[in-house]
ZAZA-546210 format. One record per residue (C-alpha): residue number from 1; x, z, y. Coordinates in pm, whole numbers, padded with zeros to 5 digits. Layout:
! residues N
   resi        u        w        v
    NUM        X        Z        Y
...
! end
This chain:
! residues 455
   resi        u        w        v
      1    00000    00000    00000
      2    00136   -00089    00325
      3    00234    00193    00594
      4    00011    00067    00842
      5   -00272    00073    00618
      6   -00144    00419    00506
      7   -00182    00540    00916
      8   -00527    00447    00899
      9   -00656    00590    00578
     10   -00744    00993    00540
     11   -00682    01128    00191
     12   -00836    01489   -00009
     13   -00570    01587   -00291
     14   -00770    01768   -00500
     15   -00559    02094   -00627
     16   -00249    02217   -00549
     17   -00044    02287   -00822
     18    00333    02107   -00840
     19    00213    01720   -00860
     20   -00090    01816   -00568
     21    00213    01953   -00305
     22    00375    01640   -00430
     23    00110    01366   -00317
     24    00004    01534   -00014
     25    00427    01548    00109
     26    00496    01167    00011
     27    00156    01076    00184
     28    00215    01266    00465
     29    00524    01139    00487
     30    00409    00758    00522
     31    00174    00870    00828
     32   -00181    00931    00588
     33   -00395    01208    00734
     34   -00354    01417    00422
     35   -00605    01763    00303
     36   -00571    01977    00036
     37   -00805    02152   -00164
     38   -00813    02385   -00467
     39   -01074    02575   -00613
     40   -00927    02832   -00751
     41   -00887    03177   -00438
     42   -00603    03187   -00223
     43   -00450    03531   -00363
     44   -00378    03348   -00710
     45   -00221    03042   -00482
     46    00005    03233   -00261
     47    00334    03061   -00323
     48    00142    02716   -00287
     49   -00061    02808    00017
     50    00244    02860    00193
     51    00473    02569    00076
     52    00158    02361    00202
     53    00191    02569    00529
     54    00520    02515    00556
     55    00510    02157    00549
     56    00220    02128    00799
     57   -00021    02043    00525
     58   -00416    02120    00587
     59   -00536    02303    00328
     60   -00802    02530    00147
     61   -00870    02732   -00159
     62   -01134    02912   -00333
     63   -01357    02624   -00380
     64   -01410    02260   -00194
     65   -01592    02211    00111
     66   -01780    01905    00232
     67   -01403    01854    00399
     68   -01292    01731    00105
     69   -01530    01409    00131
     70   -01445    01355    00499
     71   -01169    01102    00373
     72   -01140    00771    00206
     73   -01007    00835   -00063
     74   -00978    01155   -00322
     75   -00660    01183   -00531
     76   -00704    01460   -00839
     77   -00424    01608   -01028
     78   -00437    01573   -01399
     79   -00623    01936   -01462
     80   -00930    01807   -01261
     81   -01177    01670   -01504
     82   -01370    01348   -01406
     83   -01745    01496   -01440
     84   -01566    01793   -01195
     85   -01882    01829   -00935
     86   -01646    01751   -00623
     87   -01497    01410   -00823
     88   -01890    01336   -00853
     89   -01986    01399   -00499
     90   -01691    01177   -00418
     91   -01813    00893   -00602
     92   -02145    00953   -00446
     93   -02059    00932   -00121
     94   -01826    00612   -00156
     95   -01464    00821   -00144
     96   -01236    00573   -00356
     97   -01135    00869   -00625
     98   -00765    00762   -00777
     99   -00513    00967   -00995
    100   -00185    01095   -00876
    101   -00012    00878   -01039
    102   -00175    00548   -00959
    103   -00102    00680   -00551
    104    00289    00733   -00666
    105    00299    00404   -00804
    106    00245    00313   -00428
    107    00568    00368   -00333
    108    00782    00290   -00702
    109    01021    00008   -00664
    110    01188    00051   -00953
    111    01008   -00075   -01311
    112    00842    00227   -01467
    113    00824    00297   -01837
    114    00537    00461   -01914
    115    00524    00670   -02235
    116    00115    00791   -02368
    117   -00007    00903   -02695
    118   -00185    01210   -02863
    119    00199    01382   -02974
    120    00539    01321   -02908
    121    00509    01201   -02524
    122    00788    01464   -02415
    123    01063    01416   -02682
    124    00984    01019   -02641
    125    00984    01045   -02270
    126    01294    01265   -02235
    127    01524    01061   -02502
    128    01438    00756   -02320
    129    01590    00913   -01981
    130    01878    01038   -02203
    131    01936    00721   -02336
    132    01917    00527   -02000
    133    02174    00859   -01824
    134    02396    00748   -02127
    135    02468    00471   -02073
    136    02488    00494   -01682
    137    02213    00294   -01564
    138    02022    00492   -01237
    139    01639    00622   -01343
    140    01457    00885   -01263
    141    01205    01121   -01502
    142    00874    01262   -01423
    143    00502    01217   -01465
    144    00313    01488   -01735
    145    00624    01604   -01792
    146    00683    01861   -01571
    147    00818    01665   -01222
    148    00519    01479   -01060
    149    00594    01126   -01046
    150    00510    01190   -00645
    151    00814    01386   -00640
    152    01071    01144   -00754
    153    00958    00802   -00723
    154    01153    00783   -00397
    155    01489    00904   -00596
    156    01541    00548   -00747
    157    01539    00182   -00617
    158    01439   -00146   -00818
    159    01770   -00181   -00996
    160    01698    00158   -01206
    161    01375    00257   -01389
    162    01144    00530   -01386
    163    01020    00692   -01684
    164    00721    00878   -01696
    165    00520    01070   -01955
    166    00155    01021   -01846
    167   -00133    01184   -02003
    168   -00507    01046   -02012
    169   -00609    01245   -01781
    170   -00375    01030   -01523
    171   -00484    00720   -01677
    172   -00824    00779   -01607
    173   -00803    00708   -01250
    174   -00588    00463   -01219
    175   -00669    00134   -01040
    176   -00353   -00097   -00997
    177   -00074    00146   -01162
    178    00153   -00063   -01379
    179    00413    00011   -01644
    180    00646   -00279   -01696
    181    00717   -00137   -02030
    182    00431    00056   -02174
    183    00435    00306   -02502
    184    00154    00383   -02703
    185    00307    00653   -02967
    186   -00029    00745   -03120
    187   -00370    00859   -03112
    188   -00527    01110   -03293
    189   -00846    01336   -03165
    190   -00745    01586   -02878
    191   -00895    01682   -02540
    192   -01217    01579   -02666
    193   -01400    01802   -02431
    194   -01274    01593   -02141
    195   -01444    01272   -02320
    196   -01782    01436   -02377
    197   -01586    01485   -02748
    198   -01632    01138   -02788
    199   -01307    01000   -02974
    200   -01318    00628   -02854
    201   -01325    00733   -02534
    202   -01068    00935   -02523
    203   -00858    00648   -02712
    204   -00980    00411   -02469
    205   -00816    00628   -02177
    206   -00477    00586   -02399
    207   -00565    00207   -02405
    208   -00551    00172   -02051
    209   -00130    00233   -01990
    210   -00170   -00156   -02084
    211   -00463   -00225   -01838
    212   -00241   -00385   -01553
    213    00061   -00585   -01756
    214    00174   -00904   -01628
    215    00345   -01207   -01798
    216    00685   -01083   -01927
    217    00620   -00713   -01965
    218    00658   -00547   -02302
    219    00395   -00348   -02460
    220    00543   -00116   -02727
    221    00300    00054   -03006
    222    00259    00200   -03320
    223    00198   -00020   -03645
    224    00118    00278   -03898
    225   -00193    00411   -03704
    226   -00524    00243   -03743
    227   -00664    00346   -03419
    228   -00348    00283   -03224
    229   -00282   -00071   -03339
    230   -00662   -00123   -03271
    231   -00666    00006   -02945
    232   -00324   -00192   -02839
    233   -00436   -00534   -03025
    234   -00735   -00502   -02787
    235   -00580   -00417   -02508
    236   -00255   -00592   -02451
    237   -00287   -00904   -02212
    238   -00178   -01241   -02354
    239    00192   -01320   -02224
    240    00334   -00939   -02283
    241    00571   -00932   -02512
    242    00428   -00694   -02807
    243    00700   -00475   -02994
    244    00598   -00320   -03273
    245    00728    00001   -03442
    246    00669    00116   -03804
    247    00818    00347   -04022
    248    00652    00189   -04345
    249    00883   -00099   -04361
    250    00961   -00479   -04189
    251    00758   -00603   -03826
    252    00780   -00920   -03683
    253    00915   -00834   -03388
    254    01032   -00435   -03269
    255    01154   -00169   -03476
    256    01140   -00003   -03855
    257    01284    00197   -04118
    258    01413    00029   -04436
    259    01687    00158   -04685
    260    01686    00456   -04459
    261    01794    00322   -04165
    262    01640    00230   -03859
    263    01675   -00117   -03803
    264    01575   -00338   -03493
    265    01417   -00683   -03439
    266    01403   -00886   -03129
    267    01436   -01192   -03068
    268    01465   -01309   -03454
    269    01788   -01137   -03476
    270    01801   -00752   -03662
    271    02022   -00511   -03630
    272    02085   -00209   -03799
    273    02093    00082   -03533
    274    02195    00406   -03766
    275    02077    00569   -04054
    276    01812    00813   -04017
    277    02060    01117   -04120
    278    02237    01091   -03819
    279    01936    01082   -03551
    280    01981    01449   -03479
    281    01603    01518   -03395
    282    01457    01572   -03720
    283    01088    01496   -03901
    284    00889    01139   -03970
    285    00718    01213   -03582
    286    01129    01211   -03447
    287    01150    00904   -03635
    288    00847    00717   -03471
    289    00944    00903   -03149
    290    01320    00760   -03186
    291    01210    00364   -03315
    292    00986    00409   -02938
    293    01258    00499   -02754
    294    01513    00238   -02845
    295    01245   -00017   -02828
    296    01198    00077   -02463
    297    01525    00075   -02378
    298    01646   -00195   -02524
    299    01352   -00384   -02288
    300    01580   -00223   -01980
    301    01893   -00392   -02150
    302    02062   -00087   -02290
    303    02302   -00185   -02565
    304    02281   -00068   -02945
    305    02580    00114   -02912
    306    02526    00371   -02645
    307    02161    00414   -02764
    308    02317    00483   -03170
    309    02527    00758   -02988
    310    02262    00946   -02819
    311    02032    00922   -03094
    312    02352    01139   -03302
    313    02400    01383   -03019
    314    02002    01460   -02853
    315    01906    01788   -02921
    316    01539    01767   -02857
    317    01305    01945   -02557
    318    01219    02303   -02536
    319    00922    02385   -02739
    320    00953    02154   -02927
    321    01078    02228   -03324
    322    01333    02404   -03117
    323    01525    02646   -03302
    324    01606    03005   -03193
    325    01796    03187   -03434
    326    01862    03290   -03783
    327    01851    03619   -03862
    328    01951    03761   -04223
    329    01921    03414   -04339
    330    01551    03385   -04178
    331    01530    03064   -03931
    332    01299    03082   -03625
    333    01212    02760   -03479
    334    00975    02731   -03176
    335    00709    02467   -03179
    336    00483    02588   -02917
    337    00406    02252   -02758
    338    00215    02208   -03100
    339   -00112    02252   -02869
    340   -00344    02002   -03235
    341   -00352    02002   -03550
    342   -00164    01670   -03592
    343    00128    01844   -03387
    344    00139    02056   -03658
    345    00098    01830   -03950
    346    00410    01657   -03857
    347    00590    02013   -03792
    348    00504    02122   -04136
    349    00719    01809   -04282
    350    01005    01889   -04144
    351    01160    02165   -04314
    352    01251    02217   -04698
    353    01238    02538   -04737
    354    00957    02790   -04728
    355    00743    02890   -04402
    356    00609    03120   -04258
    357    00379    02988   -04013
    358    00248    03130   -03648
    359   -00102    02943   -03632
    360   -00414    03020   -03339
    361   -00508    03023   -03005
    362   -00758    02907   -02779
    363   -00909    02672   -03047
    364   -01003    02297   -02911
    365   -01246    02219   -03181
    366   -00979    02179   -03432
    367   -01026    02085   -03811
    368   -00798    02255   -03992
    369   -00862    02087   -04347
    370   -00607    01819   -04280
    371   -00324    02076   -04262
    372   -00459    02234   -04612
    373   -00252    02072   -04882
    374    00072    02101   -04662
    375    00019    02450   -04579
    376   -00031    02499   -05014
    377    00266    02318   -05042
    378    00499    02446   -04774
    379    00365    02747   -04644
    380    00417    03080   -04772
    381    00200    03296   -04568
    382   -00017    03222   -04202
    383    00036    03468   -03946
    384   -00345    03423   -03762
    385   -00291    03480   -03349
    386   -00485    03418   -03058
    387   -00845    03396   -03025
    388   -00935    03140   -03295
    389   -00761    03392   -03552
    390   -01072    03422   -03732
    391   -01097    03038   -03765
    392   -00799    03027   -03886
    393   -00799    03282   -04167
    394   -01107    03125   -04257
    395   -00960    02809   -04237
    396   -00684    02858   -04529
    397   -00864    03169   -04722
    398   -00753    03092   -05101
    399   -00497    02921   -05000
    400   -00246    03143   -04860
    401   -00201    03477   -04737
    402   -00345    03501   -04420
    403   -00295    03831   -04194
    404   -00426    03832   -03845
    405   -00189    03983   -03493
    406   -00323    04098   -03235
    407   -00020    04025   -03066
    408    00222    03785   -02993
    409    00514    04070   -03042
    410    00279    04199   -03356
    411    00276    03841   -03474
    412    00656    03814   -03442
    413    00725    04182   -03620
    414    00497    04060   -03932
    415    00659    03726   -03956
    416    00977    03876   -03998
    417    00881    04162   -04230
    418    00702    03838   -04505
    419    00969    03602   -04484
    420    01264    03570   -04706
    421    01643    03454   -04665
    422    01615    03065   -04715
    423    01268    03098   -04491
    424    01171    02967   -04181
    425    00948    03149   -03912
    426    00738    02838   -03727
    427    00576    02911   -03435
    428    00337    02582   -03428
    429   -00009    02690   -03316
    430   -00234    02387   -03309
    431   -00414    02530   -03008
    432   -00414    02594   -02659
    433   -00258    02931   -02487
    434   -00490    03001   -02235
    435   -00628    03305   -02424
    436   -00305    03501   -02420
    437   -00067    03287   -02166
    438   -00079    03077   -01923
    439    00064    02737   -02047
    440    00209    02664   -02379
    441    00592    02708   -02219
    442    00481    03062   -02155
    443    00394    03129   -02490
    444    00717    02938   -02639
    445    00957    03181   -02415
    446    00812    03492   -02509
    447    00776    03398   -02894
    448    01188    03314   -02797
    449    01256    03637   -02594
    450    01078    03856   -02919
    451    01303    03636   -03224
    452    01601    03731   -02996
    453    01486    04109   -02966
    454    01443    04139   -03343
    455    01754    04356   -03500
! end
């Protein structure tokens, strides 16, 4: 959007958490009259009120005033939900009502890589930046991620790349927003309450990452899942270039795993990247995650080389299979991001030996029955936490031991006391933290701070 038209148009962020500060400053910055509005009260926005304060940013909290549709146009930060009564209103009364992403893509000169899916957005999203830091070539990282896109998209011109995690709650509002290279990892049911738990709607919000290709861009996708490959085949626009990544054996044209290796195919030509013992991220979902990655950076023109030798030396994200410690030959491993049930599926394949497995929350309407044979297979007892406990232990009754904490610290004490040298303590929840913590980070750093306590 040009400046000038920037000067003339007023704009409502809707809440002010780290990507709301983040539109409202780069707006502001280009001259738009800018106003921000959260509904949550002042007293639990303190340190925001006054960064918005501090900046010279309009702003108000404990609900949203007919301000809020005193502008053209409403950008809403991922946690807003679309049936939200103010994005309504706006709609009604003609306010244009965009994502914050689809306003930082405004200002990105660079090409953007945009990573989606149900699981493994983070890992895939952060290896890619490692990869392109690797091997030297200037990019920035941000989106669901943790850094707004807002934030950075200023930090890198059209000779680097940005790479961005984005979520469906960012693709739902997105109008012109286009990723030059676009990922679709998966999609399995999550969020459902967002999508009136409808499950093709939710996968049709994943669809759209491919919504505003042109000729020449590269859409990147997963061949193994049914829904995925649906969703992608109807998607993609004739003229991108469609890389395909499977771990079941040859594509036509992407990436795949045969003999144990994963092996590469572009341009008729295949190449043989590493085996999959080396890729130091471990489980089939680090495998998918890993074929995406080099897939999208190869697209940026990163040699096989320097991607081979930060697929040996990545050490993952926090929160994610991360391990802590071992303690009298017990390993503790923190998988808090697991936030579904397929999170946890793939967690539960990743280790040999026995587990001992943290599992609850605030439950999202999961089905647990899909997790049932692993859990008889490598699960020696569930520790039941959080508030869906009682689901839980339902859940796996017969199949396991199941004891319930009312405690994270309980939880970590009881862990300890069932499992066995050669075990391995999993915190991998399959829900939401909101009933004990405040995000799923949270969570992961105290289960960390309590394994490192243990004597």
């Amino acid at each position: 959007m040009a400046e000038q038209d920037l000067r003339e148009r007023r704009f409502s962020i809707i809440g002010a958490a780290r990507s709301g500060i983040a539109v409202a400053t780069l707006l502001r910055s280009r001259g738009a009259a800018v106003f921000v509005s959260d509904a949550a009260p002042r007293e639990k926005m303190q340190e925001a009120a006054a960064e918005l304060e501090r900046r010279g940013i309009p702003a108000e909290f404990g609900g949203h005033t007919g301000h809020v549709l005193e502008a053209d146009t409403m950008v809403l930060s991922p946690g807003v939900p679309s049936d939200a009564a103010v994005v309504t209103g706006a709609r009604a009364a003609g306010v244009e009502v965009v994502s914050e992403l689809e306003t930082a893509g405004w200002f990105c000169r660079a090409p953007i890589v945009g990573v989606t899916g149900t699981n493994g957005k983070t890992t895939t999203t952060t290896l890619i930046g490692r990869m392109l830091e690797d091997a030297r070539h200037p990019s920035v990282v941000g989106g669901n991620i943790g850094t707004a896109f807002s934030q950075v998209v200023e930090n890198v011109d059209g000779e680097g790349t940005a790479v961005l995690e984005i979520s469906s709650f960012q693709l739902d509002h997105i109008r012109s927003f286009r990723a030059a290279v676009a990922v679709l990892l998966n999609i399995t049911p999550d969020h459902l309450d967002r999508y009136g738990h409808e499950f093709g709607r939710y996968a049709a919000a994943k669809g759209r990452i491919f919504e505003n290709q042109q000729m020449g861009d590269v859409a990147i996708y997963n061949g193994d899942d049914d829904m995925t490959r649906a969703v992608a085949e109807r998607g993609v626009r004739p003229g991108v270039r469609r890389l395909v990544f499977s771990a079941r054996g040859p594509v036509e044209e992407g990436a795949f795993v045969e003999q144990d290796h994963l092996v590469t195919v572009l341009d008729g030509r295949a190449v043989e990247v590493l085996p999959l013992r080396e890729i130091s991220i471990r489980g089939l979902h680090n495998q998918y995650n890993a074929m995406a990655a080099v897939l999208a950076v190869k697209a940026r023109g990163i040699a096989t080389a320097s991607v081979r030798a930060t697929l040996r030396n990545f050490r993952g994200v926090e929160h994610r299979l991360e391990f802590v410690r071992e303690l009298r030959g017990v390993s503790f491993v923190n998988d808090s991001k697991a936030t579904n049930v397929d999170s946890v599926w793939y967690a539960l394949q990743s280790f040999d030996g026995p587990l001992i497995l943290l599992l609850g929350g605030r439950d999202k309407g999961n089905d647990y029955s899909r997790l049932t044979d692993l859990v008889r297979r490598n699960v020696r007892s569930i520790v039941a936490i959080g508030e869906s406990a009682g689901k839980v232990e339902e859940a796996f009754l017969g199949a396991v031991p199941v004891q319930r904490s009312e405690s994270m610290s309980g939880a970590v004490r009881t862990a300890a006391a069932l499992a066995s040298a050669g075990d391995t303590v999993l915190l991998s929840p399959a829900c939401a933290s909101f009933d004990w913590f405040d995000n799923y980070e949270q969570r992961g750093r105290v289960f960390k701070k309590l394994v490192m306590d243990l004597v």
